[in-house]
Structure formats: structure tokens, C-alpha cells
C-alpha positions as CSV (number, residue, x, y, z in Angstrom):
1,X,-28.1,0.4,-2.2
2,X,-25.0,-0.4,0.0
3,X,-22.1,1.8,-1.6
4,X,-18.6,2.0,-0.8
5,X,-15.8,3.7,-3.0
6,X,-12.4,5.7,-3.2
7,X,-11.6,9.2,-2.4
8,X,-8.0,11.0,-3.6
9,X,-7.1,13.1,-5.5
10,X,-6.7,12.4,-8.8
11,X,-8.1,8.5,-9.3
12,X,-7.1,7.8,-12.9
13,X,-4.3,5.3,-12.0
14,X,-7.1,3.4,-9.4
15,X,-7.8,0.1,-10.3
16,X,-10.1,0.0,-7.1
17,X,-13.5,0.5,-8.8
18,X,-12.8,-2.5,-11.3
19,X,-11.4,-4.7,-8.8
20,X,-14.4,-4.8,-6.3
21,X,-17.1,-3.9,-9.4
22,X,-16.0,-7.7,-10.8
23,X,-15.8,-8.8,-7.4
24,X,-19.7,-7.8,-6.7
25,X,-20.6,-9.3,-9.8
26,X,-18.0,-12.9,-9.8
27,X,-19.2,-13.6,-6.1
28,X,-22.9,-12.7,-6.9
29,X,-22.9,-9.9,-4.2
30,X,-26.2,-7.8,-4.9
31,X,-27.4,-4.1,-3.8
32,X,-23.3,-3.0,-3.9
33,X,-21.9,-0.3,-6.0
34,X,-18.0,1.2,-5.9
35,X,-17.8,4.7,-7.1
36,X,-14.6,6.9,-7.2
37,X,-14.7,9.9,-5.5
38,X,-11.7,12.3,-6.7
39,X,-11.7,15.2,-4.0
40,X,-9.8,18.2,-4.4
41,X,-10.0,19.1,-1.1
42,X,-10.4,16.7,1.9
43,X,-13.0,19.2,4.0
44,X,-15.3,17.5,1.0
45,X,-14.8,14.1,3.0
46,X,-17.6,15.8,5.2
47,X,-20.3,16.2,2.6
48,X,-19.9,12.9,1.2
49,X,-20.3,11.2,4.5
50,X,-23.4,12.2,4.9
51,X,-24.2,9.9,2.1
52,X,-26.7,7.4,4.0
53,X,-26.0,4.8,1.7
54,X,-21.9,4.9,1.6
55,X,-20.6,2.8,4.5
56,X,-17.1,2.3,3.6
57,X,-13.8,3.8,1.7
58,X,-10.5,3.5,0.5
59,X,-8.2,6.1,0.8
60,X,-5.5,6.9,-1.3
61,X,-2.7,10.0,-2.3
62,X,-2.6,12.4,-0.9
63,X,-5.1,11.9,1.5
64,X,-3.9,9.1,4.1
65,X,-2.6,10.9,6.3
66,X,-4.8,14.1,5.8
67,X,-7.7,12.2,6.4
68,X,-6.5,11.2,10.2
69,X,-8.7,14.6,11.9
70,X,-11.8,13.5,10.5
71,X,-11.9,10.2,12.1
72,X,-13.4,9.3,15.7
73,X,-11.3,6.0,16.0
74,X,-8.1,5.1,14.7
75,X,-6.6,1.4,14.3
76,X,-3.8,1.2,16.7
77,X,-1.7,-0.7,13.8
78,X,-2.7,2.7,11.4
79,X,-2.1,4.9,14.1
80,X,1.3,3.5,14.4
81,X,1.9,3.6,10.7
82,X,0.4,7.8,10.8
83,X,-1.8,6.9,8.1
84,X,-5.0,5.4,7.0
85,X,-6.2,3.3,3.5
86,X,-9.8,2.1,5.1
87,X,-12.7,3.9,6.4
88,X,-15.3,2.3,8.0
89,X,-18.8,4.8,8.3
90,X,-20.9,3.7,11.0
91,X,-24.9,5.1,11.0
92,X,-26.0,3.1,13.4
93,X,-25.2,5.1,16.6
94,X,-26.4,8.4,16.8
95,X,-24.2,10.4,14.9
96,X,-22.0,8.6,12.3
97,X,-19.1,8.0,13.3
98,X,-16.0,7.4,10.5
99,X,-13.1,4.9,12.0
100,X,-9.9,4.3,10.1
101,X,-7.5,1.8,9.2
102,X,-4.3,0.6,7.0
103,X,-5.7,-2.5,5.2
104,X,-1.6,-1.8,3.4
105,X,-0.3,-3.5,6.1
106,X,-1.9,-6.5,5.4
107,X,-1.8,-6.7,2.2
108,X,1.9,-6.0,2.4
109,X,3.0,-9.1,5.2
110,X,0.3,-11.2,3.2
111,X,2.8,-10.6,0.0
112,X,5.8,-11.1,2.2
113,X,5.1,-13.9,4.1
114,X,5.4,-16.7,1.6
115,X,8.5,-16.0,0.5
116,X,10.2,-15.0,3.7
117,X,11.7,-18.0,4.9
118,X,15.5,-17.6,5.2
119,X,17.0,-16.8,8.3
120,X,18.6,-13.6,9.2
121,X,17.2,-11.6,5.7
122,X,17.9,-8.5,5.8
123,X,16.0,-5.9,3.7
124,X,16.4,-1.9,2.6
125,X,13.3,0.1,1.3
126,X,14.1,2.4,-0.9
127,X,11.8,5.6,-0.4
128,X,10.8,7.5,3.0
129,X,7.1,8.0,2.2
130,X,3.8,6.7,4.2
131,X,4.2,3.4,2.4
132,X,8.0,3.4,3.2
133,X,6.5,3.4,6.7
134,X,3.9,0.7,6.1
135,X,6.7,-1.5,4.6
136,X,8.6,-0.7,8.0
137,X,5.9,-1.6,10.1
138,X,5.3,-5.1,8.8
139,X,8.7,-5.5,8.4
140,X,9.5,-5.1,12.1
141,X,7.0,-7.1,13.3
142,X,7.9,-9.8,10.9
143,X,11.3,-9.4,13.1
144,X,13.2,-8.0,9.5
145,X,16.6,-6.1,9.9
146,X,15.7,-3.0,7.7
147,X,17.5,0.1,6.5
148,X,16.2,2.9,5.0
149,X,17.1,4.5,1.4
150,X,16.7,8.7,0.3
151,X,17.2,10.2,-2.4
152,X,18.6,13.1,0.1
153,X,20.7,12.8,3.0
154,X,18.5,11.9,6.0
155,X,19.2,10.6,9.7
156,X,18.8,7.7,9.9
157,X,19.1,6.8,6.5
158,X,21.4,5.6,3.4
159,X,21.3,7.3,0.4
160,X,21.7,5.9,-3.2
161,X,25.1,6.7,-3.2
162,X,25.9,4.0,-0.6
163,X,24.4,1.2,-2.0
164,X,27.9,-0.7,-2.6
165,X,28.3,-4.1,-3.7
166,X,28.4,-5.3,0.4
167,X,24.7,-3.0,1.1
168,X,22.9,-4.9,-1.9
169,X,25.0,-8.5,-1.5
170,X,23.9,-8.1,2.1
171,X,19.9,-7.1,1.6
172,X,17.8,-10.6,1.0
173,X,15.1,-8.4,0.2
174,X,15.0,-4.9,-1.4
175,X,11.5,-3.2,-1.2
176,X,10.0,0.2,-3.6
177,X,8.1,2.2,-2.0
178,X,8.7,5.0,-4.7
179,X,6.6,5.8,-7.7
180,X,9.2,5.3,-10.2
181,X,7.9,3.1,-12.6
182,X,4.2,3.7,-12.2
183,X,2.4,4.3,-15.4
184,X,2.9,6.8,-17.3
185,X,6.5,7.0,-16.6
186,X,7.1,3.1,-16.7
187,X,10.7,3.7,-17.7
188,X,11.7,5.2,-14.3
189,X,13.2,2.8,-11.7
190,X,15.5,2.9,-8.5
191,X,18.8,3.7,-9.0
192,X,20.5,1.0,-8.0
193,X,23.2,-0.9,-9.4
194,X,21.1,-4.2,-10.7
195,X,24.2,-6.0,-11.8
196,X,25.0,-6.8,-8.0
197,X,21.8,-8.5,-8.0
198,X,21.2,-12.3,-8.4
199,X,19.4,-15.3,-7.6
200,X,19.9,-15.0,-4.0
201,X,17.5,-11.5,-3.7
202,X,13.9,-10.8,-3.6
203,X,12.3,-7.9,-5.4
204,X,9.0,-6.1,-4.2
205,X,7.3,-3.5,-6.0
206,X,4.4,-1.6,-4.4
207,X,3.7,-0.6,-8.1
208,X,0.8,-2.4,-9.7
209,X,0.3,-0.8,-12.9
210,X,2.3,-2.2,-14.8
211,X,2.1,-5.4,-13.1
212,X,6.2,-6.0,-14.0
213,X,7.8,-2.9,-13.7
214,X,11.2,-1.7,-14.5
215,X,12.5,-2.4,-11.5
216,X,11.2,-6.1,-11.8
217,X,11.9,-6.7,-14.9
218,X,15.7,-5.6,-14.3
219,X,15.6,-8.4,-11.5
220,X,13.9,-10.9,-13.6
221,X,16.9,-10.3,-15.8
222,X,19.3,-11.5,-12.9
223,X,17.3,-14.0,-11.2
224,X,15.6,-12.4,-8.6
225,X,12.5,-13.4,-7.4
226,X,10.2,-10.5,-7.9
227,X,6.8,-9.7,-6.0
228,X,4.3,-7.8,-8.3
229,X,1.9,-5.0,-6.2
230,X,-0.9,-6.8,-7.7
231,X,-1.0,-9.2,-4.8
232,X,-0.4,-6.8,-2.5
233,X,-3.7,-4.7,-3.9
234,X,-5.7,-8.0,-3.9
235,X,-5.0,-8.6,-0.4
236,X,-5.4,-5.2,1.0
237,X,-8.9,-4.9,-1.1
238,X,-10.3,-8.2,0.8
239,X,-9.0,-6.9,3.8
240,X,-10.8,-3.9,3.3
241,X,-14.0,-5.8,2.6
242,X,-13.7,-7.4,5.8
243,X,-13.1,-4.5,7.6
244,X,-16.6,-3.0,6.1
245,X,-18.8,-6.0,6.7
246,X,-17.4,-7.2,10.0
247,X,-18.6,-6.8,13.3
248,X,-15.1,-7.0,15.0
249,X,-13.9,-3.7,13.2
């Protein structure tokens, strides 16, 4: 049995183990099993690894950048981001050896880039967290103006407070990188004045569940297009496939 699976801490919002369970069973992909793996501590990473049969994980709160000491090999795209959503486990060398990578990256310029056509777009993402930096990344290499948005007084970045009518009129693209919204509490969103949005902005939510959140739904209302976190978990999840069963990685 080849098994791969997520560890953080806790797993009840994944929707990691459904996602590649159907996906073993639609594409008729046989000996595979997903398993969550909620750690309370990530010293236990070490235990599990010596699993023969788990060659892969994804990695989630709070754990992607915790997990960045346990690895022999970093990504230079995840060690620029200073976290990791992808472990590969290779057995096949003498003593295993656990590499990382940030399959969020690509899931993230795989949502962007059908959308990003305008010239001169320039985007704010609101939150400071390891996603916010993943959103950064992508955007910069994507060649993106970007600002960043706090809650608190930061260098180097706006606060909520300053988003005006000229901030937002001015950002093509506005970006959450927050948790507000995320189920349970699918009432929170950004606070930011939607009524200075329109037709003429795009909405992305790293937030999958629900699929429309607050913050969406709020742009829907004015015309925004709106880009769910679903696609963005879809393509980060093949991504992270490939990563497992490629040679190249």
C-alpha cells in the first residue's frame, strides 16, 4: 500500500482526505490510501516517517513553517516563501530523506492567471500571514504591484483604516489571505468598505469552505468577479500529486 496523507493540527476543516480519496477511486488509481494525521506536536513528524509505506504529505496550520528543520531539501520557490505545503519521503537512498515544497504557489498563479489580463492591475492582500506571503510571491513574479493590509500598524504596510475610496478604486485585484469567513464563523469578512467596489475588481478568497464566502458574496453583490479557494485547492492537490510521483522533484 502506497499511502500519503495530511498532518496539522487540528484537521476537521481538511477537505484533503476526500479530495484525493475520490480522486484514487474516479481515476482508477489502485494500492493508494490518504489518511489524516492530526499532530499535536511536530517532533511526532519523526515517528510517522518511519512509516515504510507513506511517501508523501501535505502540510497544513500550524505546521508549514514548523515543519522547515525536519527537512533535508527545501524547494528554492518554498524556501523563498519560509514555508512548506508538500513533503516528498524518499526510502530509496539510505536513510529517508523528507524534501519540502509550497504546491500553494501554484495553485495560487494557476487561479490567477486566467483572469489577469489587464495591464497595470494593481492588487492589496489583506492579511500578513504565510499565505499572505505565498500570495506575494506569485504576485511578484507575475510582475503585480502589491500592497500589503494589517489589522495593526506594520512597516511596510496599510492598515484597514486606509483603505479610502482611491486605495480600493485603484486595486484591480484585492486578495484574503485571512480566515475570516472560514466555517464555522462564515459571517466574518474583511473589513472593507464593499460599496467602493464594482464591476471593474476581482475578488480572491483563499477560503474554500464555504466555497462563496462573505467576502465573495459581498462582491458578487457589486459585480466583482470573484475567485473561490476551491480552484486554488484543486490545483495545489494535483500539484502535489505530481510532486509525489515524479522523478523531477
Amino acid at each position: 500500500m502506497r499511502k500519503f496523507g495530511l498532518i496539522g493540527y487540528p484537521l476537521g476543516h481538511s477537505f484533503s482526505k476526500k479530495y484525493f480519496t475520490e480522486k484514487f477511486r474516479r481515476e482508477g488509481i489502485p494500492d493508494c490510501l490518504y489518511e489524516n494525521y492530526p499532530l499535536t506536536d511536530i517532533n511526532q513528524l519523526q515517528e510517522l516517517s518511519t512509516d515504510k509505506e507513506l511517501l508523501g504529505l501535505n502540510v497544513t496550520i500550524p505546521y508549514k513553517t514548523a515543519v522547515l528543520p525536519f527537512l533535508r531539501r527545501i524547494d528554492s520557490e518554498a524556501e523563498a516563501v519560509g514555508a512548506v505545503n508538500v513533503i516528498k519521503i524518499n526510502r530509496t537512498q539510505g536513510p529517508i530523506e523528507l524534501s519540502g515544497f509550497n504546491s500553494d504557489i501554484y495553485g495560487i498563479a494557476d487561479t490567477l492567471k486566467p483572469v489577469i489580463n489587464r495591464g497595470n492591475i494593481k492588487a492589496l492582500v489583506l492579511g500578513t500571514g504565510g499565505s499572505s506571503k505565498a500570495v506575494s510571491h506569485v504576485l511578484a513574479s507575475l510582475k503585480i504591484d502589491y500592497r500589503l493590509v494589517s489589522r495593526e500598524k506594520k512597516k511596510g504596510c496599510l492598515t484597514y483604516r486606509n483603505l479610502d475610496k482611491h486605495i480600493l478604486g485603484g486595486a484591480g485585484l484585492i486578495v484574503n489571505t485571512t480566515p475570516l469567513g472560514m466555517y464555522p464563523l462564515t459571517e466574518g469578512s474583511p473589513d472593507i468598505n464593499y460599496d467602493l467596489l464594482g464591476p471593474e475588481h476581482i475578488l480572491f478568497d483563499l477560503v474554500y469552505n464555504p466555497e462563496i464566502t462573505t467576502f465573495l458574496r459581498k462582491g458578487q453583490e457589486r459585480g466583482c468577479t470573484v475567485l473561490s479557494g476551491l480552484k486554488m485547492l484543486h490545483s495545489q492537490a494535483e500539484k502535489s500529486w505530481e510532486i509525489w510521483n515524479s522523478d523531477k522533484y
